[in-house]
PAFI-615761 format. One record per residue (C-alpha): residue number from 1; residue in one letter; x, y, z. Coordinates in nm, 2 decimals, always signed. Each point is the difference from the previous one (the first is absolute). Layout:
N
<kevex num="NUM" residuo="A" px="X" py="Y" pz="Z"/>
...
//
This chain:
197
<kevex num="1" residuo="X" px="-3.21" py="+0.76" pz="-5.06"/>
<kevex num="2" residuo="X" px="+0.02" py="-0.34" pz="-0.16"/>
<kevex num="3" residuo="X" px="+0.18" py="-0.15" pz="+0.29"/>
<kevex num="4" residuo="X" px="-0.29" py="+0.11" pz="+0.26"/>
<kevex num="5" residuo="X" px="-0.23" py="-0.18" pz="-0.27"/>
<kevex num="6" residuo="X" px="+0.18" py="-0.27" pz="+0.03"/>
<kevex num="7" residuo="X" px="+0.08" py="-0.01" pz="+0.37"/>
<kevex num="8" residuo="X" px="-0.43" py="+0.06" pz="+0.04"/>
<kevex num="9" residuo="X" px="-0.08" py="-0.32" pz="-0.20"/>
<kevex num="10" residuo="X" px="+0.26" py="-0.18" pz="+0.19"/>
<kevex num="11" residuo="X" px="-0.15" py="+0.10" pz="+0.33"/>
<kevex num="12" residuo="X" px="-0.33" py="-0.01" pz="-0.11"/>
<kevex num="13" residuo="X" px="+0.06" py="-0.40" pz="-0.09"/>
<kevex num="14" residuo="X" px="+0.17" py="-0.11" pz="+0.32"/>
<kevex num="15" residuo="X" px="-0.28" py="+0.16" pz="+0.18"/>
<kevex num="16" residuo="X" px="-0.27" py="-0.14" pz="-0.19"/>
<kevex num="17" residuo="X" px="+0.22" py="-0.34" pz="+0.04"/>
<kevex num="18" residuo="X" px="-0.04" py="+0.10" pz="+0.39"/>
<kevex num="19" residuo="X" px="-0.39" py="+0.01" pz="+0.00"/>
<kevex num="20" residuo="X" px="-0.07" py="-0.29" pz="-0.25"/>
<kevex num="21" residuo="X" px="+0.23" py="-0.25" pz="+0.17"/>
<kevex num="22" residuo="X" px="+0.20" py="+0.00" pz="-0.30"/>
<kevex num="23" residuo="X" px="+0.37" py="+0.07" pz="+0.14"/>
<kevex num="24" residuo="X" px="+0.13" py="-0.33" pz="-0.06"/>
<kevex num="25" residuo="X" px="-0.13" py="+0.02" pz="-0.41"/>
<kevex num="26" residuo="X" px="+0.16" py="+0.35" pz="-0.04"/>
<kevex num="27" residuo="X" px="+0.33" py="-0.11" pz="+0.14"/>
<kevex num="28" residuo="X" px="+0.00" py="-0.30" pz="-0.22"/>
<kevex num="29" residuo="X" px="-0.09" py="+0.26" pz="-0.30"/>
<kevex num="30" residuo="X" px="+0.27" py="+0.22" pz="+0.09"/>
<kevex num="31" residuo="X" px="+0.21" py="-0.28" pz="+0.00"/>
<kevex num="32" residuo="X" px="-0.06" py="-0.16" pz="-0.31"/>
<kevex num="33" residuo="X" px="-0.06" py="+0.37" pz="-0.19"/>
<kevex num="34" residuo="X" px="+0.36" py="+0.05" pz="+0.10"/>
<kevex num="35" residuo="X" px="+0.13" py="-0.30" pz="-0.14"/>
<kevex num="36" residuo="X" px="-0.20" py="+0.05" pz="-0.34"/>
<kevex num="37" residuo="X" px="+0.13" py="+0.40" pz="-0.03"/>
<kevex num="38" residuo="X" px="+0.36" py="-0.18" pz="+0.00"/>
<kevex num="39" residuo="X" px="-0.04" py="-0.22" pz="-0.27"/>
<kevex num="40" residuo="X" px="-0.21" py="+0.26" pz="-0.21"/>
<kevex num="41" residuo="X" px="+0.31" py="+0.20" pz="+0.02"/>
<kevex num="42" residuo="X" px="+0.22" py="-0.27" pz="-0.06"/>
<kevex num="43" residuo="X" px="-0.17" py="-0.12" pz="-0.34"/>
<kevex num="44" residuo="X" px="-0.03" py="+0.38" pz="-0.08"/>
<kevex num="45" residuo="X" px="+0.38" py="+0.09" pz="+0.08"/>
<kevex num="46" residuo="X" px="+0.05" py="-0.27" pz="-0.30"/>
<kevex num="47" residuo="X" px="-0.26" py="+0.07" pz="-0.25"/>
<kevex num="48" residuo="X" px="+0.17" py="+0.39" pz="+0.11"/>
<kevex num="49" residuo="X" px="+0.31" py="-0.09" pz="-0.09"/>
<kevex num="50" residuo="X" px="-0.08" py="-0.21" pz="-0.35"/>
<kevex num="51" residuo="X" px="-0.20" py="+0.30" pz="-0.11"/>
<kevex num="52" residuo="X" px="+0.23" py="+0.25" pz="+0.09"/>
<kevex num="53" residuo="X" px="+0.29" py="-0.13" pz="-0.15"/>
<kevex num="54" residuo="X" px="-0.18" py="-0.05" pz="-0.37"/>
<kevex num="55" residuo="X" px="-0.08" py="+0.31" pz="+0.07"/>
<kevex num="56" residuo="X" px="+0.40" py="+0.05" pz="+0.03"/>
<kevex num="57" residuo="X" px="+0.11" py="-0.18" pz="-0.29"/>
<kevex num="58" residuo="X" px="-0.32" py="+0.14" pz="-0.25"/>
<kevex num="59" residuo="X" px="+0.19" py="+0.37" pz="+0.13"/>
<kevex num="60" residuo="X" px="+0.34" py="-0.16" pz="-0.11"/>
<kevex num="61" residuo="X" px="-0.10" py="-0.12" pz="-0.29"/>
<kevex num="62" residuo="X" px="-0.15" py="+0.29" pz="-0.13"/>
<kevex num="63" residuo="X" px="-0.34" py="-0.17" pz="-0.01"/>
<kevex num="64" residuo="X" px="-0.15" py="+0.30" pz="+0.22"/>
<kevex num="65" residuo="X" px="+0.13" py="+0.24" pz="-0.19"/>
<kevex num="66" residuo="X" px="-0.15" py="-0.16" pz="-0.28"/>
<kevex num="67" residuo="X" px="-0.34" py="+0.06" pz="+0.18"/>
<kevex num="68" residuo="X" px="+0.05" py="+0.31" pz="+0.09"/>
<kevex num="69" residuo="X" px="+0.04" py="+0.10" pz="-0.37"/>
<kevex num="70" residuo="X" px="-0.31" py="-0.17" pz="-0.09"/>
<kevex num="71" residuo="X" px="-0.15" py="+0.17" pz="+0.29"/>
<kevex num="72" residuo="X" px="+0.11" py="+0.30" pz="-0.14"/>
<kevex num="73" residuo="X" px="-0.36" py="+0.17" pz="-0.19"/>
<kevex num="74" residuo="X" px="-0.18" py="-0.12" pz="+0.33"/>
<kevex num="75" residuo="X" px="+0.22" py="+0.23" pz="+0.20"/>
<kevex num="76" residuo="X" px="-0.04" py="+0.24" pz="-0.24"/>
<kevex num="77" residuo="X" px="-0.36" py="+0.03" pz="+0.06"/>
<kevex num="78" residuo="X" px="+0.03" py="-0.04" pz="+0.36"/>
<kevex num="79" residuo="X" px="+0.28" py="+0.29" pz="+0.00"/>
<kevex num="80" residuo="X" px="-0.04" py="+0.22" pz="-0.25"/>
<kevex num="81" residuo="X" px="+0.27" py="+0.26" pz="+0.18"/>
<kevex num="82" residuo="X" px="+0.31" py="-0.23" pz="+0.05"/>
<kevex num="83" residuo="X" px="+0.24" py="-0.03" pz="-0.27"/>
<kevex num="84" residuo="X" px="+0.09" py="-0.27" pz="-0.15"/>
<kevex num="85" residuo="X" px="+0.26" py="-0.22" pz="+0.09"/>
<kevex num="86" residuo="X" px="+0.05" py="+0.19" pz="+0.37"/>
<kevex num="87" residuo="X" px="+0.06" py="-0.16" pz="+0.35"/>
<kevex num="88" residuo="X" px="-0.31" py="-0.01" pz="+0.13"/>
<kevex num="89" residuo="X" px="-0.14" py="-0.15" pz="-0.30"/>
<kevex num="90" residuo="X" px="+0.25" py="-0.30" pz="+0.05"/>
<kevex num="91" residuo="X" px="-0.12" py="-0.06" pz="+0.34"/>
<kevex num="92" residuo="X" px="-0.36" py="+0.04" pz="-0.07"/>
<kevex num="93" residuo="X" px="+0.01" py="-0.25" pz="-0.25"/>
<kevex num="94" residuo="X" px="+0.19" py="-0.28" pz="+0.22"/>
<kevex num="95" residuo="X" px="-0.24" py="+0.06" pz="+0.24"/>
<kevex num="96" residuo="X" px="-0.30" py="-0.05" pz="-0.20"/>
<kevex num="97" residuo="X" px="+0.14" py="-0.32" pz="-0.12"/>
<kevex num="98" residuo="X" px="+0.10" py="-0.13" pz="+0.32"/>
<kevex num="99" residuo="X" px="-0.37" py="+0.06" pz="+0.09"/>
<kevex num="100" residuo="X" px="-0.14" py="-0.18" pz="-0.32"/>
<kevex num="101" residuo="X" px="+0.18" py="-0.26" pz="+0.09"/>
<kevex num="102" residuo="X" px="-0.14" py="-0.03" pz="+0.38"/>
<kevex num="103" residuo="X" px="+0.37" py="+0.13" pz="+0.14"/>
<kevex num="104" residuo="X" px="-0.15" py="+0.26" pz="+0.22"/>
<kevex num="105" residuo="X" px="+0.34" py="-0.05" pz="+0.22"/>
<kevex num="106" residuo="X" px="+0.21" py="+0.05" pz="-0.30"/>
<kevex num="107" residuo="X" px="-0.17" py="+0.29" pz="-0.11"/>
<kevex num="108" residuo="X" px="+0.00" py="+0.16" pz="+0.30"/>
<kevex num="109" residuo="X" px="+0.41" py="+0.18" pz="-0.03"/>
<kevex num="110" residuo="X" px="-0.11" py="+0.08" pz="-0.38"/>
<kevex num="111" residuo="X" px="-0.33" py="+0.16" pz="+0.13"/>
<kevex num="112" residuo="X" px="+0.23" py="+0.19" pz="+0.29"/>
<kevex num="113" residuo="X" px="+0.29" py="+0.07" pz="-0.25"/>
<kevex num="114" residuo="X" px="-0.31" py="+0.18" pz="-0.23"/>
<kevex num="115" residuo="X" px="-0.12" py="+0.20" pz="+0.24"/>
<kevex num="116" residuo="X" px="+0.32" py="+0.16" pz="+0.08"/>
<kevex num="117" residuo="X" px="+0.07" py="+0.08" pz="-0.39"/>
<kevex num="118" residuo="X" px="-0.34" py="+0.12" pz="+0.01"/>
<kevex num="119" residuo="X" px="+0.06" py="+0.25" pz="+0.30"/>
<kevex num="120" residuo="X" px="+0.29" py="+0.15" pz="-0.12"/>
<kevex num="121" residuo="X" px="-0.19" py="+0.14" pz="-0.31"/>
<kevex num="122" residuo="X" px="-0.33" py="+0.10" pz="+0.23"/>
<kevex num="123" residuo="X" px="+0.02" py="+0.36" pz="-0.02"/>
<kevex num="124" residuo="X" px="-0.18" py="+0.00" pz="+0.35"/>
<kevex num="125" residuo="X" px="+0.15" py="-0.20" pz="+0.26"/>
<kevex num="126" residuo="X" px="-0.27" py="-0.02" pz="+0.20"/>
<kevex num="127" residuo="X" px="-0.29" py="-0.11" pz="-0.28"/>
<kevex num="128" residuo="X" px="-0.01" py="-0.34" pz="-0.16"/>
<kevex num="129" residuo="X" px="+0.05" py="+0.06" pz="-0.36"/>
<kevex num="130" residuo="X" px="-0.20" py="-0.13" pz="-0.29"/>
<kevex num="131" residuo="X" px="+0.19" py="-0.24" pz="-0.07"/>
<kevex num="132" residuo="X" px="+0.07" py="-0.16" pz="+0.35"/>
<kevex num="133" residuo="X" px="-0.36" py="-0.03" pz="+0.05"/>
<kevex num="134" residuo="X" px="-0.06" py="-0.16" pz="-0.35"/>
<kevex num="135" residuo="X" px="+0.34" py="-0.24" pz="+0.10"/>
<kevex num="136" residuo="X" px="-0.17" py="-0.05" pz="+0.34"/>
<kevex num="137" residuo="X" px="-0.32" py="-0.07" pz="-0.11"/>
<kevex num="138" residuo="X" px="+0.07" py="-0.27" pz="-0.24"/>
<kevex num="139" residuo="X" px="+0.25" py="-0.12" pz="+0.23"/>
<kevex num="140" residuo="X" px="-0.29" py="-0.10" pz="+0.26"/>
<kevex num="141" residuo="X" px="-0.27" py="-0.09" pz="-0.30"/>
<kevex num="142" residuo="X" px="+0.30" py="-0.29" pz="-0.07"/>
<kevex num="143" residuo="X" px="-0.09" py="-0.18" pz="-0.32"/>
<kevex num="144" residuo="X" px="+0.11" py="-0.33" pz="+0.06"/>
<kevex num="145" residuo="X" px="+0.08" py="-0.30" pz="-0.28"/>
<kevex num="146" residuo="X" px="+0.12" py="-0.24" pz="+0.28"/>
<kevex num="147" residuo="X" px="-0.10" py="+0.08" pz="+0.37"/>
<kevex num="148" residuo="X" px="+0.26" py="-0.23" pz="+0.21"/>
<kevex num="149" residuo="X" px="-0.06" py="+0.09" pz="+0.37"/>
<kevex num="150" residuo="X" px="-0.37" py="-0.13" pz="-0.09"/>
<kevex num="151" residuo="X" px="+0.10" py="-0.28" pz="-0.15"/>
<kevex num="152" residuo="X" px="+0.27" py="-0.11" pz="+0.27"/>
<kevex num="153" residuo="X" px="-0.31" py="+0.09" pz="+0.24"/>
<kevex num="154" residuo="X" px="-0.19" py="-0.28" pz="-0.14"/>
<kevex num="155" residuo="X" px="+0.24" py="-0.23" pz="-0.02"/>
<kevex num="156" residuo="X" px="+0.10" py="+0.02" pz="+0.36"/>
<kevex num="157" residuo="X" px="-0.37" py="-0.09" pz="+0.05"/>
<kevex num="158" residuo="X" px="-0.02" py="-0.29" pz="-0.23"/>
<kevex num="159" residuo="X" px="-0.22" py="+0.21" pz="-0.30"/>
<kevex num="160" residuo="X" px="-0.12" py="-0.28" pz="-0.21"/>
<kevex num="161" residuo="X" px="+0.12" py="+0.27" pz="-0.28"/>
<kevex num="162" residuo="X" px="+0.21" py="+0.28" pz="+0.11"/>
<kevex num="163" residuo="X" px="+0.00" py="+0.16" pz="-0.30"/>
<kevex num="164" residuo="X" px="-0.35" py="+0.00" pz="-0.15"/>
<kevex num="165" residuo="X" px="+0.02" py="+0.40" pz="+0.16"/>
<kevex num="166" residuo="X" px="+0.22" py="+0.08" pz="-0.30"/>
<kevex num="167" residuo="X" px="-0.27" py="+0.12" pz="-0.19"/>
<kevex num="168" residuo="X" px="-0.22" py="+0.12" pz="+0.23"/>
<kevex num="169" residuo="X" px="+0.27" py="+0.20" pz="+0.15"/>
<kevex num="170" residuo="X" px="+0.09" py="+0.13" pz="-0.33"/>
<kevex num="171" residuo="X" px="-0.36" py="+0.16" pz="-0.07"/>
<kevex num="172" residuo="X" px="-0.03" py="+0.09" pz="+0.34"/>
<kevex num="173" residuo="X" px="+0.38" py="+0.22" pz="-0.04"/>
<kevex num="174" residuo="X" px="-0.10" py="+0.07" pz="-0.35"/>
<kevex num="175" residuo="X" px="-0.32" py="+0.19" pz="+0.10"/>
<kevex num="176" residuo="X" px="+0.15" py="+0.13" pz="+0.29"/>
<kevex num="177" residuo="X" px="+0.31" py="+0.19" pz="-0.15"/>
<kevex num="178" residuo="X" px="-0.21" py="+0.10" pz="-0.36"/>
<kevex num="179" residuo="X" px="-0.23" py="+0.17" pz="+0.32"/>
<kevex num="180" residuo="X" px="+0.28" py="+0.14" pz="+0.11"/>
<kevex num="181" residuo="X" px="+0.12" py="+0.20" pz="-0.27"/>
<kevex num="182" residuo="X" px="-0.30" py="+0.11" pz="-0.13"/>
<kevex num="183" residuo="X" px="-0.08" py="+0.15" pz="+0.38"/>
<kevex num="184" residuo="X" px="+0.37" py="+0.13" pz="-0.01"/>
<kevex num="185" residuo="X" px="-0.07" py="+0.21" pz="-0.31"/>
<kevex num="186" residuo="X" px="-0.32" py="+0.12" pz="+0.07"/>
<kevex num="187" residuo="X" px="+0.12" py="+0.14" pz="+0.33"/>
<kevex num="188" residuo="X" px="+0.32" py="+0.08" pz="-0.14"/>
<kevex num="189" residuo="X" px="-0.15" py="+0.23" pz="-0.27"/>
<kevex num="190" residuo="X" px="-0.20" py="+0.13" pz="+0.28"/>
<kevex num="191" residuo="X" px="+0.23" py="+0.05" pz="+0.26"/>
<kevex num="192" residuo="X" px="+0.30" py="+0.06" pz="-0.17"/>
<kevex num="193" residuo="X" px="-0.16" py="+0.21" pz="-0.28"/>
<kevex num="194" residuo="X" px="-0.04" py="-0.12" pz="-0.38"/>
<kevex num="195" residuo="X" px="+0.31" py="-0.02" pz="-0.17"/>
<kevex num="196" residuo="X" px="+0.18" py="-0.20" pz="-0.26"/>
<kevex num="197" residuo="X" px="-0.10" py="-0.33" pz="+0.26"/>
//
């Protein structure tokens, strides 16, 4: 579906190029979009890189798993079912801090990795549990402390500041995933029925 979005705005441009007398404009733009898209992904393959490798060495060192203790009562409250210490726990937590820490490429294999822990103790296959919603659901609210593609953004287009969005971005996130939960356990208790969560 997205690609006949896409293809539609495409055609829809050229052909509005067509009438206005703008062909010569929109090749020029296509042109020089091209040539920017490269060098976006070339700055971001290297801010990629940097972050994901402290990302490596704070998993080395321990560092995450330091976290993920730390983390440890939040989870707790977030699932109330999962025993301590287990798999999917692990994951979820190396997930979440990849995400604080604006690594939504790093956190992705965690997030993956937590979802298949998650679906092996789903007594029904073919339901979401409780707890992969709750996991999915903060997952997308994304509490971020640092949120690098932004600032790379802004620095490929000369921000004055590129990372005065820091704290913006950290109330926006913040309201976003304490909206998030609460929603999650309302409909949870609803959905799901009122138990110990």
């Amino acid at each position: 579906m997205l690609n006949y979005i896409w293809a539609g705005m495409i055609l829809a441009g050229i052909v509005t190029a067509a009438f206005t007398g703008r062909v010569p404009q929109l090749a020029n733009a296509a042109v020089d979009s091209s040539v920017e898209a490269v060098m976006l992904c070339v700055r971001m393959a290297g801010i990629v890189s940097m972050w994901a490798g402290l990302m490596g060495i704070a998993e080395k060192a321990g560092a995450v798993r330091g976290l993920a203790k730390r983390m440890a009562p939040a989870l707790r409250l977030l699932f109330p079912r999962l025993k301590k210490g287990c798999k999917e726990l692990e994951y979820i937590s190396t997930n979440f801090i990849a995400n604080i820490l604006g690594l939504g490429w790093a956190a992705t294999p965690a997030g993956l990795k937590a979802m298949e822990e998650l679906q092996k103790t789903n007594p029904d296959k073919n339901v979401a549990s409780r707890e992969m919603c709750m996991f999915l659901i903060v997952n997308m609210s994304s509490l971020q402390l640092v949120s690098v593609n932004i600032i790379a953004y802004r620095s490929q287009y000369n921000s004055a500041n590129p990372s005065e969005i820091i704290g913006p971005g950290l109330l926006a996130t913040l309201v976003s995933t304490v909206v998030a939960v609460v929603s999650a356990k309302v409909f949870g208790a609803v959905i799901f029925g009122r138990d110990k969560s």
